[in-house]
N, C-alpha and C positions, 0 to 999 in steps of 0.2 A: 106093339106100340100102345094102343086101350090099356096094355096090361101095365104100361111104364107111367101113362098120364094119371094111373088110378094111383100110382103108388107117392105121384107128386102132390098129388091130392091128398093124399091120406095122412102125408109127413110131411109137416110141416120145418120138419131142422134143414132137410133136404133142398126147398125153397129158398130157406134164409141162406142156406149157403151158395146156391146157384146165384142171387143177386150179389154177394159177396164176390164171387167168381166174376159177374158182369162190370163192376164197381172196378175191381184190382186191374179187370182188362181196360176198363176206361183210361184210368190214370195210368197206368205202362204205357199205353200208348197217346196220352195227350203230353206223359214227360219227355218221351220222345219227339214228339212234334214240337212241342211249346214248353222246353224246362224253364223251368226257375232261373233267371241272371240278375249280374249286381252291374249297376251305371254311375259313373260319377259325373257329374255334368256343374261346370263353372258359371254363376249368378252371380249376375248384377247386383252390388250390394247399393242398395239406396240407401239414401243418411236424411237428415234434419239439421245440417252444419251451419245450415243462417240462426241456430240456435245459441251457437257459439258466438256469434256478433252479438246479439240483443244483449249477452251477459257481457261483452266486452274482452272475450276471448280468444284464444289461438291455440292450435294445435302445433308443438314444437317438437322435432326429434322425430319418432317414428311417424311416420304418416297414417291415415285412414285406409284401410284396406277397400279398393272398388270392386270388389269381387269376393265370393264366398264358394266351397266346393261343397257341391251336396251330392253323397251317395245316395240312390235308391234301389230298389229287388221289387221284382215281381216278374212273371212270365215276357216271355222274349217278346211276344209281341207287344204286352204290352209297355215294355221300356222300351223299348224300338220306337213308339208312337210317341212318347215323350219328348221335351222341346223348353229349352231355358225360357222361354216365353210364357211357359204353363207354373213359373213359380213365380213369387216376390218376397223379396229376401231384404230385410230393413236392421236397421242398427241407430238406434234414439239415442242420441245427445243431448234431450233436455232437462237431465236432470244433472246436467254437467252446469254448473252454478261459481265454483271455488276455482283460483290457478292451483296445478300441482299435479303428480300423477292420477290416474283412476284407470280400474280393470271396469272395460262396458262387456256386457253379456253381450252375443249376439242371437239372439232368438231362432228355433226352426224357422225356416223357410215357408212360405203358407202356400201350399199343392193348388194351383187352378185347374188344373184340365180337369179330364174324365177318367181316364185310364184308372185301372186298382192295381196300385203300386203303393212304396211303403218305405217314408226317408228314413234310413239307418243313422246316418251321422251326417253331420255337416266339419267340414274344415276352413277358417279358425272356427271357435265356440266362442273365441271371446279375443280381446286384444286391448293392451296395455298402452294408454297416450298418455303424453304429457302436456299438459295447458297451463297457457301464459296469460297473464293481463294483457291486455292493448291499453295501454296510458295515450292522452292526447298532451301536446304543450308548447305553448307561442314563445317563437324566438325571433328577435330583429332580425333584416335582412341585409347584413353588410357589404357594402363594397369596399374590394380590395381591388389595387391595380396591379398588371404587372408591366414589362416595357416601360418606354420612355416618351414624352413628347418631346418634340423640336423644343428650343429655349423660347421664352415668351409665349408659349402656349398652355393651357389648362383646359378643366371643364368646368362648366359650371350651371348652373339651374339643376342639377343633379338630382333626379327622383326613384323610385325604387320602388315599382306594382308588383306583386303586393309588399308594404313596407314591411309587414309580420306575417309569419309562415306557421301553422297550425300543423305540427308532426305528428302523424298519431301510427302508431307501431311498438310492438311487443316492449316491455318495459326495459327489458336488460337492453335494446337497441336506444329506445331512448335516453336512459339513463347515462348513457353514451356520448351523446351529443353534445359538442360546448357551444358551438354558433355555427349561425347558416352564413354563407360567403357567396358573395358571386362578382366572380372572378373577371374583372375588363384588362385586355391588353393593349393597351397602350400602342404600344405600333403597329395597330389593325385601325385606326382613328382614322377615318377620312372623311366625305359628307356626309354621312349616316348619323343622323341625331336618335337615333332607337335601336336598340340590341336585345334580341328576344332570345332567351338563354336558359340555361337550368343554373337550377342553385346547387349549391355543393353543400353535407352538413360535414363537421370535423369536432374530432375529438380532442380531448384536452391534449396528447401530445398531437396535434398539428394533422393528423392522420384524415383520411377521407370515411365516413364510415360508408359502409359498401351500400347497407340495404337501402339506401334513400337515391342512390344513385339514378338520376334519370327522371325522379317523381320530384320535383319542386321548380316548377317552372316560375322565371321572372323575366321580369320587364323591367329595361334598365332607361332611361330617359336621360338628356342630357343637352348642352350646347359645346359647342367646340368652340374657344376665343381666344383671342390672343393680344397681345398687350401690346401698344400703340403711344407713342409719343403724339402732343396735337403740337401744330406749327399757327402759326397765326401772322398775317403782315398787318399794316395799320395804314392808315391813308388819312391825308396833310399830316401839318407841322403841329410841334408845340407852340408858346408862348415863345418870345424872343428870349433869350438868355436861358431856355430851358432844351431839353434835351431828353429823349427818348432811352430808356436806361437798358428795359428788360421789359419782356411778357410772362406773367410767371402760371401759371396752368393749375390748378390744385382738383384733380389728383394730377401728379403729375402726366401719368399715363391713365390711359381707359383701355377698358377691355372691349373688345369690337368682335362680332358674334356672323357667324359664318361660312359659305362652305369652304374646304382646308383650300383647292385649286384656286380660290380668290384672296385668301389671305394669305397664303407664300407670295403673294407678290406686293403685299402692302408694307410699307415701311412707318409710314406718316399719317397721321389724319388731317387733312387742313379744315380751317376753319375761316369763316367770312372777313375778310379785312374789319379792321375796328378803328372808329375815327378818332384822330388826336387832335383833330385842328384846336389853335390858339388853349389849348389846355395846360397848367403851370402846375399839376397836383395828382399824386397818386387817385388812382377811381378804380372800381372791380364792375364787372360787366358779364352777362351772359355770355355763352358762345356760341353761335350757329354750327354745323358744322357740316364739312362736304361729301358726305360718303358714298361710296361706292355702291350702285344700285346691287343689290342680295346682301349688303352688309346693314347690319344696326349694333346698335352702340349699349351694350348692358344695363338695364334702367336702374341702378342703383349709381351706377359710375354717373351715369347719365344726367342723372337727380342733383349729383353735388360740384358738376364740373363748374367752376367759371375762370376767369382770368381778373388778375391784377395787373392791371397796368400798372409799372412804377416810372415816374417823369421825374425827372431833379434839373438841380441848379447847374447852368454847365460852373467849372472852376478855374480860378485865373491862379496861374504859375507867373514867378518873375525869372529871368534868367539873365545872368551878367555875359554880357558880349563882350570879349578883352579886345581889346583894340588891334593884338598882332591877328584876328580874325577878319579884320575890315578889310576889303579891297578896293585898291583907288581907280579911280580910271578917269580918261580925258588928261592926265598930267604932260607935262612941256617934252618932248618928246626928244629933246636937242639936248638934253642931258646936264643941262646949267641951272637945272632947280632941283631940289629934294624938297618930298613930300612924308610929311610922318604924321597920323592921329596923336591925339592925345595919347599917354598912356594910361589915363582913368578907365577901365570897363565903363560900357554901356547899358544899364539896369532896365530892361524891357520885358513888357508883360504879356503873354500870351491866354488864351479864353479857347476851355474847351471841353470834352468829356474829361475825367481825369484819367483813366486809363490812357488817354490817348497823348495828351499834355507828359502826364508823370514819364512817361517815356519816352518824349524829347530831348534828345542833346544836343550842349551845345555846337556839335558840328554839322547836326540835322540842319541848324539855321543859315542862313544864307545872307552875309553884310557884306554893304558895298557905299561908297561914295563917288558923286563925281566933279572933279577941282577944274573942269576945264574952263578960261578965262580968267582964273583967280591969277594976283599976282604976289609978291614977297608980301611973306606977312603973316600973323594968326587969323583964320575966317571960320564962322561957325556955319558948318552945310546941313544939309539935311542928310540924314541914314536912310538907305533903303534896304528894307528887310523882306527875306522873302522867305517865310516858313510852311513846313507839310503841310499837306491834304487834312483835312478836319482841323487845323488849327485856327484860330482867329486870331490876329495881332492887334493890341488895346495900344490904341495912340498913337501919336509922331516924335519922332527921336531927330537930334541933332550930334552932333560932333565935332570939336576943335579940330580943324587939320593945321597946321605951321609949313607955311612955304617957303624955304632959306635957299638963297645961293650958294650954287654946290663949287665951294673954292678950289675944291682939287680937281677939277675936272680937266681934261686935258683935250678932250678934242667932244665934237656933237655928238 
């Protein structure tokens, strides 16, 4: 043994190769325990995409990858130890400036941990977007209706929050657009004076566009009214010879505003009796009017209602009475006298509206005479006339009757 240490001693090649031999045994046996492996492990890929806004951009077509694949190698244990949490993996978009394609790099991955490991590749390296402008642009907010209301019903005060609607979305989406709508149906109208809704946008053929769907909210305002004749009566008389003609209303009708359960049952609006007494002459007048408590009367309508009273002259008609019209009474009952009127008509005048005159005939009138005590002979009597309801009869009338002995008579 002394003889073997002297000879390590004395040779030095022999040394370098015994640590050579210790070395070889090291690593045989630590590749055994601990070789070399390969790991792919999937990263979070972080971005800067609010960089995309500030330029007024979108990303169209392919999407942003949220994840990157990163290979690493090194000893089993120590990629064992490793943990997606030990990298940060980023992809800059701020120098995305222009719409259009661009290829972005994606950069290695930046190693946090501890461990001595070594990224071979990453997958993607890189990835191809397409960007688009975001255009913004103000369009009215129309309404359209559909359905029907009952007859004599409309809306009206009609308002529309917001009245203009700010679109802002990728350019080819805008560019798109013809008008915003928002859409009332008409046989959904009950008490409800507000309707909170979305707006619709549409394209020039008539189309809905999709992306806006759901993002334009409005406020639709409104009154429900319905159209109303007013009624109006009047209290005393006119002047003597005059006469109450018509009430005339301008506008004719008003619109009267309310919930719908009260106005299906309104037909009429009355208004305050208006005075005529001793009046001989058209006059125009305010009108009061009686409404039904939850109902008001549209202030526009409102603003210009009044009435004209028109009053006129009543009119006098003459109408000829023939005489085979007169009936006699009181005559000699024994059958020895005949009695006959003139045969001249009797020219008498009647006073009245003229609607109501102009359509009197002469059989409407009612003549008569009475002979009782007259004896043979021509006598001038008095006529009694008796004519319609609303008529007035001007004057007193007489008539020839002629009383002859009736020579053929043969028995009373």
């Amino acid at each position: 043994m002394n003889k073997l240490n002297e000879l390590f001693k004395k040779d030095s090649v022999i040394k370098i190769i015994s640590v050579l031999i210790a070395v070889f045994i090291w690593f045989l046996v630590l590749e055994i325990e601990n070789p070399y492996e390969e790991r792919t492990l999937s990263i979070p890929l972080q971005n800067n995409i609010e960089m995309l806004r500030v330029n007024n951009l979108q990303i169209t077509g392919n999407q942003l990858p949220t994840t990157v694949d990163v290979k690493i190698k090194g000893r089993r244990y120590n990629v064992s130890s490793v943990s997606v949490n030990d990298f940060r993996a980023f992809i800059d978009l701020s120098e995305i400036t222009t719409a259009g394609s661009s290829v972005i790099k994606i950069d290695i991955p930046e190693y946090t941990g501890k461990e001595d490991i070594l990224i071979t590749s990453i997958n993607p390296s890189s990835v191809k977007l397409d960007f688009e402008r975001i255009v913004g642009k103000q369009y009215p907010v129309n309404v359209e209706f559909k359905g029907k209301l009952p007859a004599g019903y409309e809306l009206v005060n009609l308002t529309v929050d917001p009245g203009n609607m700010i679109l802002e979305e990728l350019e080819s989406s805008i560019s798109r657009v013809d008008k915003v709508v928002a859409y009332i149906n008409l046989d959904e109208i009950g008490d409800n004076t507000e309707i909170i809704m979305r707006g619709t946008a549409i394209d020039t053929n008539g189309e809905i566009v999709k992306q806006f769907e759901g993002k334009i909210p409005v406020i639709v305002r409104f009154n429900l009214a319905k159209q109303l004749p007013v009624a109006a009566t009047t209290r005393g008389v006119p002047e003597s010879d005059y006469y109450l003609k018509e009430v005339r209303f301008t506008p004719s009708k008003i619109r009267v505003l309310g919930p719908r359960k009260i106005l299906d049952g309104l037909n009429v609006i009355e208004a305050e009796p208006i005075d005529i007494t001793g009046l001989s002459s058209n006059f125009n007048t305010p009108v009061t009017l009686k409404l039904p408590e939850g109902v008001t009367v549209l202030k526009e309508d409102l603003e210009k209602l009044t009435a004209e009273v028109v009053i006129e002259n009543l009119a006098i008609r003459r109408i000829n009475i023939p005489a085979s019209q007169i009936s006699i009474f009181g005559s000699d009952m024994s059958g020895n006298k005949v009695y006959r009127v003139s045969d001249r008509p009797v020219l008498i005048a009647i006073k009245g509206r003229p609607d109501i005159i102009n359509a009197v005939k002469t059989t409407d009138i009612s003549a008569s005479i009475q002979v009782s005590g007259f004896e043979e002979g021509e006598h001038e009597v008095p006529l009694t006339l008796k004519v319609p309801d609303n008529v007035i009869l001007i004057g007193e009338y007489t008539v020839n009757v002629i009383i002859e002995k009736d020579t053929g008579a043969t028995s009373p």
